[in-house]
VEXVOZA-160077 format. One line per 8 residues: number of its first residue (from 0); their letters; for each residue z negated, y, x of C-alpha. Coordinates in steps of 0.001 Angstrom, whole numbers, plus 500000, padded with zeros to 6 digits. Each point is the difference from the previous one (the first is absolute). Example, Ala and Ser with C-alpha at 12.3 -4.5 7.8 and 13.67 -1.06 7.14 Angstrom:
// residues 2
0 = AS = 492200 495500 512300; 500660 503440 501370
This chain:
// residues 114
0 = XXXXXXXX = 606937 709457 413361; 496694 499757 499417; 498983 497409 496949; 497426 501338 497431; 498628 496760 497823; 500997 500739 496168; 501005 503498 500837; 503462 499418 498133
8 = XXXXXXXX = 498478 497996 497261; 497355 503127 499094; 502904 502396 500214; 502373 497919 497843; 496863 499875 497272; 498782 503677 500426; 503253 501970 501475; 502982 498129 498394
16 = XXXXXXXX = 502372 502576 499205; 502047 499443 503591; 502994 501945 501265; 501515 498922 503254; 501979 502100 502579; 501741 499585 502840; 498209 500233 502860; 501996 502991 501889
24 = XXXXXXXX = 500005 502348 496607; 495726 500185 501521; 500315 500863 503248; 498610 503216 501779; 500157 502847 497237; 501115 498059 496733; 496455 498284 500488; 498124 503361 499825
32 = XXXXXXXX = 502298 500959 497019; 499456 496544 498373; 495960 500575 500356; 499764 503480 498729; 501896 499162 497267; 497986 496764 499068; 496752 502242 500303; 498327 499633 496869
40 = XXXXXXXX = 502068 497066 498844; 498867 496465 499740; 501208 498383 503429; 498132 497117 501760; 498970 501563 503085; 501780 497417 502274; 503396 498677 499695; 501566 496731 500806
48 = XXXXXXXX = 503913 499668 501007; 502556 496849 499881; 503365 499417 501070; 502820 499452 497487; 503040 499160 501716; 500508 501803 503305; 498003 503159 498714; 496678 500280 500445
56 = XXXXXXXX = 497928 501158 496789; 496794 502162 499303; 497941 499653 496874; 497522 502796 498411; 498110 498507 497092; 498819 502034 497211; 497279 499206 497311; 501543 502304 497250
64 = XXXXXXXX = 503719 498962 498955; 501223 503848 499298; 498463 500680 503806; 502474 497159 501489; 503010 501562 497878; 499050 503413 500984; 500440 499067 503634; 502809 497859 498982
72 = XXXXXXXX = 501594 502552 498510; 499546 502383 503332; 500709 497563 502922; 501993 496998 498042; 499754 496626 501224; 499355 497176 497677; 497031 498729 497890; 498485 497126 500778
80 = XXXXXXXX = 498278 497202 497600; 497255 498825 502174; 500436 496477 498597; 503273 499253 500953; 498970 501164 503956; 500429 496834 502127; 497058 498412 501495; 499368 499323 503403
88 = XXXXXXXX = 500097 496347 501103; 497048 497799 500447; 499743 499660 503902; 499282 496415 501039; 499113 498726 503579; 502782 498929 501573; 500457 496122 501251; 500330 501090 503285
96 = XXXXXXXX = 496468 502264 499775; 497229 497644 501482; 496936 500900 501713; 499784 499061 503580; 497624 496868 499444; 503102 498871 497658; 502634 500361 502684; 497954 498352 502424
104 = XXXXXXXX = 498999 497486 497584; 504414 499460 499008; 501083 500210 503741; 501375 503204 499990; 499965 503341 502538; 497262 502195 498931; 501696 502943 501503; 503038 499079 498183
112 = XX = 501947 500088 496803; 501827 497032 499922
């Protein structure tokens, strides 16, 4: 997955009407029949998908709220509040994630991850 910098945050602000799916209702010709019938409705032009449970989840965002209960109403799934979507960790450096002048420096392999 490739990370787009406040992608999620403009989409939330301008496209926050958000219905998810699961993942296999899109494959192969239900995505065709998902995109002709969003033609000339509001949807972000991307989507973005998480996992809830063991299924994995795809989510079309729409800047008009009758658009997202349109294709609600077609394809079910579930509305989404964008606020309540969990947020992805802050990713620290691990202890164990020194340069090689550090592991020289503490005595340990440089090749290694001990």
């Amino acid at each position: 997955m490739v990370y787009r910098k406040g992608e999620l945050s403009t989409m939330d602000r301008q496209w926050p009407h958000q219905v998810a799916l699961p993942a296999y209702r899109c494959l192969g010709h239900n995505y065709r029949t998902i995109h002709f019938f969003c033609e000339g409705l509001s949807l972000f032009p991307r989507t973005h998908a998480f996992r809830c449970d063991a299924a994995e989840m795809l989510v079309f965002s729409f800047a008009v709220r009758a658009h997202a209960q349109k294709f609600l109403d077609r394809f079910g799934g579930e509305l989404l509040d964008p606020a309540a979507r969990s947020r992805w960790p802050v990713t620290r450096p691990r202890p164990t994630d020194f340069s090689a002048e550090q592991r020289v420096r503490y005595g340990l392999c440089i090749n290694c991850d001990d």
